[in-house]
MARVEXTI-429245 format. One record per atom (N, C-alpha, C): x, y, z; atom name; residue number from 1. Coordinates in steps of 0.2 Angstrom, whole numbers, always signed. Layout:
! residues N
REC    xx    yy    zz  a   k
REC     X     Y     Z CA NUM
...
This chain:
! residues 154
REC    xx    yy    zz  a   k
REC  +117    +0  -143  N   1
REC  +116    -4  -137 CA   1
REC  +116    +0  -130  C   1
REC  +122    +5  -130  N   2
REC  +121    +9  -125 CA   2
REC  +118   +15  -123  C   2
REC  +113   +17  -128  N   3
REC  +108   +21  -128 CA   3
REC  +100   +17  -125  C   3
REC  +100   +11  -126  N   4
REC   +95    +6  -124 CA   4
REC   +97    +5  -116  C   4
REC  +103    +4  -114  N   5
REC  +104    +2  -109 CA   5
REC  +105    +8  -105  C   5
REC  +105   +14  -109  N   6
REC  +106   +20  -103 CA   6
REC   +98   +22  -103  C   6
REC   +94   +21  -107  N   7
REC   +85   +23  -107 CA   7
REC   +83   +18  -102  C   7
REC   +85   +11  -103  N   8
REC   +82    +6   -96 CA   8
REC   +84    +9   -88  C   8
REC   +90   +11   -89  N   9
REC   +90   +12   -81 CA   9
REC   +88   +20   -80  C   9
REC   +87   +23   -83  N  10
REC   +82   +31   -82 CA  10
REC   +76   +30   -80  C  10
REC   +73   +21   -82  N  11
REC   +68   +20   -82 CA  11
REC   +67   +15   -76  C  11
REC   +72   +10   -74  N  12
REC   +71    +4   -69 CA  12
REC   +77    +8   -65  C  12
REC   +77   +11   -60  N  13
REC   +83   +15   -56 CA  13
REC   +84    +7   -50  C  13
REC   +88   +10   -47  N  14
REC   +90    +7   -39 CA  14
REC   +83    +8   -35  C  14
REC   +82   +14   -35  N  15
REC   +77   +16   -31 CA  15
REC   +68   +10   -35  C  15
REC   +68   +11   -39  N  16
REC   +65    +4   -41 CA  16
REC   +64    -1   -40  C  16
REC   +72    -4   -38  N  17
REC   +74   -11   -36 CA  17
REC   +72   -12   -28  C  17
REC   +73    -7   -24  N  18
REC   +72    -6   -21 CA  18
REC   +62    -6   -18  C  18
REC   +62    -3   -20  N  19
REC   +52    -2   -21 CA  19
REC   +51   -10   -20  C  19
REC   +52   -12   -25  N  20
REC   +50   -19   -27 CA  20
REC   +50   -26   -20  C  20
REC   +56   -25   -22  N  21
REC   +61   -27   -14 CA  21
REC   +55   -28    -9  C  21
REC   +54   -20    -5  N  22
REC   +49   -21    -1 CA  22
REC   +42   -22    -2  C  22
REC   +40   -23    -8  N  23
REC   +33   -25    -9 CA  23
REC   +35   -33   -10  C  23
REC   +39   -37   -11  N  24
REC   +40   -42   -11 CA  24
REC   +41   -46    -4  C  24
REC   +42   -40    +0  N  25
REC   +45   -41    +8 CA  25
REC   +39   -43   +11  C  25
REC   +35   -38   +10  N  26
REC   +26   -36   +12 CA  26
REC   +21   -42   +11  C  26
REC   +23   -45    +4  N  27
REC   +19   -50    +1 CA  27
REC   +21   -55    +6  C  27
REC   +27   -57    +7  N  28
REC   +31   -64    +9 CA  28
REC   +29   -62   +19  C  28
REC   +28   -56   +20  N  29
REC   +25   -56   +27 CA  29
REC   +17   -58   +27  C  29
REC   +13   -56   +24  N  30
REC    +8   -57   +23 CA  30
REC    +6   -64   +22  C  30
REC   +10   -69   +17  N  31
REC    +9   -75   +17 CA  31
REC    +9   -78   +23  C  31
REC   +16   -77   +26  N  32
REC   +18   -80   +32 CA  32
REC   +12   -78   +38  C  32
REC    +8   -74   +39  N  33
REC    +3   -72   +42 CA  33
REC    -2   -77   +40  C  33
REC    -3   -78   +35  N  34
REC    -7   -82   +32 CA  34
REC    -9   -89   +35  C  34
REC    -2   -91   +36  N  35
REC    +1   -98   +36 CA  35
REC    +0   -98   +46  C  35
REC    +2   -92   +49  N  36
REC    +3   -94   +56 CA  36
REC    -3   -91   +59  C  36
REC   -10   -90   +57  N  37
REC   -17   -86   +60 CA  37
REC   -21   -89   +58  C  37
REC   -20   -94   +52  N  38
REC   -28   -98   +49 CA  38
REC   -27  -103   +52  C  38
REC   -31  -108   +53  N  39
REC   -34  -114   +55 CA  39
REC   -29  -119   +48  C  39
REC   -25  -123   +49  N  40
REC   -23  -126   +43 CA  40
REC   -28  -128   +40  C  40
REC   -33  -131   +40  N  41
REC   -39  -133   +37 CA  41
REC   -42  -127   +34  C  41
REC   -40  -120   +34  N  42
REC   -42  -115   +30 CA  42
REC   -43  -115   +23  C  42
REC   -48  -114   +20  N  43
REC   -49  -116   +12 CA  43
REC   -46  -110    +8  C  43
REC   -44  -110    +1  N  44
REC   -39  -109    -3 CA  44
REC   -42  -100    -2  C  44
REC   -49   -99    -2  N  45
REC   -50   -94    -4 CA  45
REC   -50   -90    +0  C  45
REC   -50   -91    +8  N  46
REC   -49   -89   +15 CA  46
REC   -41   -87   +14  C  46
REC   -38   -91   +13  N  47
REC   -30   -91   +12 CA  47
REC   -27   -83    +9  C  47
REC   -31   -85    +3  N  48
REC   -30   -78    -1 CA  48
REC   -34   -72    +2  C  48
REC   -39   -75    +3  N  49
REC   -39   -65    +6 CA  49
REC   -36   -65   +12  C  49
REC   -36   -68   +17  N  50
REC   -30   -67   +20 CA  50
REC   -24   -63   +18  C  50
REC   -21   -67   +13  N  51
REC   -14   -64   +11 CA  51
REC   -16   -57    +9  C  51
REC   -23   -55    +5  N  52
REC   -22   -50    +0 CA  52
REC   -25   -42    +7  C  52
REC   -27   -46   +11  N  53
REC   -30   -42   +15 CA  53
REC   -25   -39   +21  C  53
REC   -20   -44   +23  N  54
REC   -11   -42   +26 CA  54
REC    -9   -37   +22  C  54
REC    -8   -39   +16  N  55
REC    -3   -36   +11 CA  55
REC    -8   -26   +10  C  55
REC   -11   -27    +6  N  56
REC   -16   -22    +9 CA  56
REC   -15   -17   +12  C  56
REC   -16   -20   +22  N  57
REC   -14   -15   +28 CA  57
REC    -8   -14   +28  C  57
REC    -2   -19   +26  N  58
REC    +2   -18   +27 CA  58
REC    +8   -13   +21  C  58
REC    +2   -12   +15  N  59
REC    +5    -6   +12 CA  59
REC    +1    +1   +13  C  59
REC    -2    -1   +16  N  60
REC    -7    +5   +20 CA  60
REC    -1    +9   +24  C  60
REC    +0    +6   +28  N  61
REC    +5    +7   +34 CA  61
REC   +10   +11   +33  C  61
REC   +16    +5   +29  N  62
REC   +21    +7   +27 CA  62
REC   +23    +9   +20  C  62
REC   +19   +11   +15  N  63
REC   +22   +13    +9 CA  63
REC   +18   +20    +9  C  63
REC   +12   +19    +9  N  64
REC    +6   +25   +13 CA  64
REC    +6   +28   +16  C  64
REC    +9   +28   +23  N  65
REC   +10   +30   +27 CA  65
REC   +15   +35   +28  C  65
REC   +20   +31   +25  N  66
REC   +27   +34   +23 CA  66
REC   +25   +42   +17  C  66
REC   +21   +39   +14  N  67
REC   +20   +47    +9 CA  67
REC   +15   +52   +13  C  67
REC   +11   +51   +18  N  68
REC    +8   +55   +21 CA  68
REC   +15   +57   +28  C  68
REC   +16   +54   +31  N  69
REC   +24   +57   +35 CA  69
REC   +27   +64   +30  C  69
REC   +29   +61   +25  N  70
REC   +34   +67   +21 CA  70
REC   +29   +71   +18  C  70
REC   +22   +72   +20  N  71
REC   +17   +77   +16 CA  71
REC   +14   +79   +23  C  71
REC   +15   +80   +29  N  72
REC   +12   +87   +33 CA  72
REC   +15   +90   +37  C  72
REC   +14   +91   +41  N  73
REC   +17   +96   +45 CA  73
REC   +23  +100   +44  C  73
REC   +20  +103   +36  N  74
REC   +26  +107   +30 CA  74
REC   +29  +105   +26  C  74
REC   +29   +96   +28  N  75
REC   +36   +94   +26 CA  75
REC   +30   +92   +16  C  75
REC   +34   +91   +11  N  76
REC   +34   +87    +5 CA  76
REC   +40   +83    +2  C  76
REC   +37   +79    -1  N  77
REC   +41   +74    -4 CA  77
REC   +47   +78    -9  C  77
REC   +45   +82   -12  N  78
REC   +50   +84   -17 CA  78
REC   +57   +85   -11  C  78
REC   +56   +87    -8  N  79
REC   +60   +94    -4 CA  79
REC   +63   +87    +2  C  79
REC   +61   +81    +5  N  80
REC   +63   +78    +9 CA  80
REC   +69   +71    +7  C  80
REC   +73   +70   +10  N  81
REC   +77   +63   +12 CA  81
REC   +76   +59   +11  C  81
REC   +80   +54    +9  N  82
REC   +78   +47   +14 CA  82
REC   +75   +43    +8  C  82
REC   +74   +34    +9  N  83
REC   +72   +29    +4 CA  83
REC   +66   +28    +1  C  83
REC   +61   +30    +6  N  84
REC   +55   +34    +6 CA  84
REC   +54   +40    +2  C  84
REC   +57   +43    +2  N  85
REC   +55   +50    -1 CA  85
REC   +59   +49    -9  C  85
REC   +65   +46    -8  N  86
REC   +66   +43   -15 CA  86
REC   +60   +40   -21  C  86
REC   +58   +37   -17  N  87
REC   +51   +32   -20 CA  87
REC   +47   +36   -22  C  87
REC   +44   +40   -18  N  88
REC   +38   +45   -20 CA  88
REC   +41   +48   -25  C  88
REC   +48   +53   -25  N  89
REC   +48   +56   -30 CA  89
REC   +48   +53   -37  C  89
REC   +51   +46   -38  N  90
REC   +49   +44   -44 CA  90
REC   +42   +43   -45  C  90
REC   +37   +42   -40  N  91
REC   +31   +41   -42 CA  91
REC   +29   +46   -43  C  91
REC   +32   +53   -41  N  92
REC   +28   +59   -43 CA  92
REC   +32   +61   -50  C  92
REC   +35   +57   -54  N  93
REC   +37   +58   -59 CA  93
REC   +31   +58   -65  C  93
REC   +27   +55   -62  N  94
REC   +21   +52   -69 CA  94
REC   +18   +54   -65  C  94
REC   +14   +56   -59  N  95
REC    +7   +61   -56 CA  95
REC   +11   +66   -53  C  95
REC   +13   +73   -54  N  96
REC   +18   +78   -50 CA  96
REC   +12   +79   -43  C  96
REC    +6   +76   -43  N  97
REC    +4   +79   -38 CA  97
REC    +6   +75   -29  C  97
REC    +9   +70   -32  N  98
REC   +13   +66   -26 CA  98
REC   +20   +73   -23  C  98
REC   +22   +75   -29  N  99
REC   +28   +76   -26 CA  99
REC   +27   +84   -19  C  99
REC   +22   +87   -17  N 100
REC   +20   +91   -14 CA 100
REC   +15   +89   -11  C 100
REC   +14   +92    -6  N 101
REC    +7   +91    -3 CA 101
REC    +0   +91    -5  C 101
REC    -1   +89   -10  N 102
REC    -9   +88   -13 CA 102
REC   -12   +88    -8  C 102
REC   -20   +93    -7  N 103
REC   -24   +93    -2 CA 103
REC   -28   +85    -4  C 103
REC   -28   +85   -11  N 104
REC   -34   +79   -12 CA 104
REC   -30   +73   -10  C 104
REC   -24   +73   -12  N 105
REC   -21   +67   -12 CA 105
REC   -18   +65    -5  C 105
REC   -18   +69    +0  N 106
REC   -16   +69    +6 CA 106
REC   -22   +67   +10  C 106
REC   -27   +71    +9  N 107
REC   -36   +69   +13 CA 107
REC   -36   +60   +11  C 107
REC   -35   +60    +6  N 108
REC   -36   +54    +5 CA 108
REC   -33   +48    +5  C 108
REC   -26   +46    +8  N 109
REC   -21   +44   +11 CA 109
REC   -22   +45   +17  C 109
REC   -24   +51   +21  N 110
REC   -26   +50   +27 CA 110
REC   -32   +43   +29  C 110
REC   -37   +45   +25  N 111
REC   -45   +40   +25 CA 111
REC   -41   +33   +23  C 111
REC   -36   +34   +20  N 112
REC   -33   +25   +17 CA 112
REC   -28   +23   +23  C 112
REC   -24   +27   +27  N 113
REC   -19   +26   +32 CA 113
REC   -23   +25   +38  C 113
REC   -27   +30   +41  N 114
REC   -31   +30   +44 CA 114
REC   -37   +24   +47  C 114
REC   -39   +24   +41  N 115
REC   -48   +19   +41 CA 115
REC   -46   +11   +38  C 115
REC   -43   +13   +30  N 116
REC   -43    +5   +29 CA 116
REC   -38    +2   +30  C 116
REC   -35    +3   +31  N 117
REC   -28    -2   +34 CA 117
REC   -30    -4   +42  C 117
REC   -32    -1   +47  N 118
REC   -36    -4   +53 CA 118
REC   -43    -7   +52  C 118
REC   -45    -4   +45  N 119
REC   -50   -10   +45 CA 119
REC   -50   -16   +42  C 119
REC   -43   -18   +36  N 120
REC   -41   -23   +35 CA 120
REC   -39   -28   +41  C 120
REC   -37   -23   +47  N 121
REC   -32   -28   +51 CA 121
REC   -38   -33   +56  C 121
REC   -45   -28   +56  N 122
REC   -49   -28   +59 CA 122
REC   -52   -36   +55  C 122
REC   -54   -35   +48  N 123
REC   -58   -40   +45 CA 123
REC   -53   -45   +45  C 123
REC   -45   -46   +44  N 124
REC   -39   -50   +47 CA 124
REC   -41   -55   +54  C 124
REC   -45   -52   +58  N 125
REC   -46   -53   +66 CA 125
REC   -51   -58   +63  C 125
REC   -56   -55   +61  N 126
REC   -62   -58   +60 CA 126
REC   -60   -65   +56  C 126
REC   -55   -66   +50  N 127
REC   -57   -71   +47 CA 127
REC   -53   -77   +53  C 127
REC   -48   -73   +55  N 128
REC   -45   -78   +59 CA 128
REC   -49   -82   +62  C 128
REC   -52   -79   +67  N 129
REC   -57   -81   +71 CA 129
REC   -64   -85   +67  C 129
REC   -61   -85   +61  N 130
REC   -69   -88   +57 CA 130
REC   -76   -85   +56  C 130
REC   -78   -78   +59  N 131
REC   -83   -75   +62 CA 131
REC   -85   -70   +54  C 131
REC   -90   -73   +52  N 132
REC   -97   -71   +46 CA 132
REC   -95   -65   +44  C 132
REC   -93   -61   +51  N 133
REC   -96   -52   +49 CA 133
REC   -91   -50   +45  C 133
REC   -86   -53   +43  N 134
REC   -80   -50   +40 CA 134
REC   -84   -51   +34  C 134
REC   -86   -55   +28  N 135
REC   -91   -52   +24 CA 135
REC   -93   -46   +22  C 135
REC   -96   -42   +28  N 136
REC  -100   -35   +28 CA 136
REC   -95   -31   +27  C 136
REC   -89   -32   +30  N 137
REC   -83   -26   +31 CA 137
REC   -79   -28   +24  C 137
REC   -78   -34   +21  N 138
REC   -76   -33   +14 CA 138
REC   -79   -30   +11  C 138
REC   -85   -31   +10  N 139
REC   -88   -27    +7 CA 139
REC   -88   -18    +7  C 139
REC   -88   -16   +13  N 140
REC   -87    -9   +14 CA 140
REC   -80    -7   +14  C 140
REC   -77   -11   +14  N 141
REC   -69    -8   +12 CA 141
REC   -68   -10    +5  C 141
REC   -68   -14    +1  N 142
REC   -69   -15    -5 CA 142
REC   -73    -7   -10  C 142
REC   -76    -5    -8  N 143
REC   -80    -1    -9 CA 143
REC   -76    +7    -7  C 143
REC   -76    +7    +0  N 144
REC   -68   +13    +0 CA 144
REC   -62   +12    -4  C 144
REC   -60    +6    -6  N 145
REC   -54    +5   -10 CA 145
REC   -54    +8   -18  C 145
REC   -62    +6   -20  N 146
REC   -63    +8   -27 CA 146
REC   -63   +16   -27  C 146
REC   -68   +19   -21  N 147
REC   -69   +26   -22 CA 147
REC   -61   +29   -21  C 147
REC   -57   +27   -16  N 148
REC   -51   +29   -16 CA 148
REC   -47   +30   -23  C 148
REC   -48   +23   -24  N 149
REC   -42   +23   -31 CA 149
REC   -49   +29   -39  C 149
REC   -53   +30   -36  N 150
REC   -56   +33   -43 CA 150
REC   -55   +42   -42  C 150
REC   -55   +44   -35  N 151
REC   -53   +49   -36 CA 151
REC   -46   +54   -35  C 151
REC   -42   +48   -31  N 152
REC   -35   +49   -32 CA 152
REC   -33   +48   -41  C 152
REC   -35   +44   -44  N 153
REC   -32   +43   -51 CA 153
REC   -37   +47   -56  C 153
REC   -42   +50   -55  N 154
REC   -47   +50   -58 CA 154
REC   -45   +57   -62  C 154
């Protein structure tokens, strides 16, 4: 049993608990966004891309953001501090191109920090307001998102 239980936690760390935490945090701010910008007469599916669309920018921002932070201006994740750099390096446990500054991985988090996360908060604006075009821009960020995730994992 103690070799079970020393393998789980080599595998679910604090720094884990922690991860989680804040993506539980992120979620329950985005619902709450949800609840205090829509029209309460907002329909269930409005609701939800609402939330999925907060939660989104707001891991754009701050979990993303946080990895490009600890990847320029010299700095890399292996070699840096902190609860954030904790995180990546277990992420860069299973892709090591996190734990340094990957050109590709970092261009590319730029375009995701940069572009879709102010254009979630943008389409955000839009649904709020009711306003059609947000449609078109789900669409185009939908579409960065996939290109995003197929040649960062790919």
């Amino acid at each position: 049993m103690a070799t079970a239980t020393k393998a789980l936690s080599d595998i679910f760390t604090l720094t884990s608990a922690f991860s989680l935490a804040g993506v539980l945090g992120v979620y329950l701010v985005a619902y709450l966004g949800a609840h205090t910008f829509l029209p309460k007469n907002a329909r269930r599916t409005e609701r939800w891309t609402f939330i999925w669309l907060a939660f989104d920018a707001l891991i754009h921002f701050s979990f993303e953001g946080s990895f490009l932070w600890l990847s320029v201006f010299g700095r890399q994740v292996n070699t840096s501090t902190g609860p954030f750099a904790a995180m990546w390096r277990e992420y860069a446990a299973a892709d090591f191109r996190w734990g340094f500054a990957d050109p590709t991985v970092v261009s590319l988090e730029l375009l995701t920090v940069l572009g879709a996360g102010p254009l979630c908060c943008y389409i955000l604006y839009l649904l709020a307001r009711g306003d059609h075009a947000r449609h078109y821009w789900i669409v185009v960020l939908s579409t960065a998102e996939i290109y995003g995730g197929c040649v960062c994992n790919g």
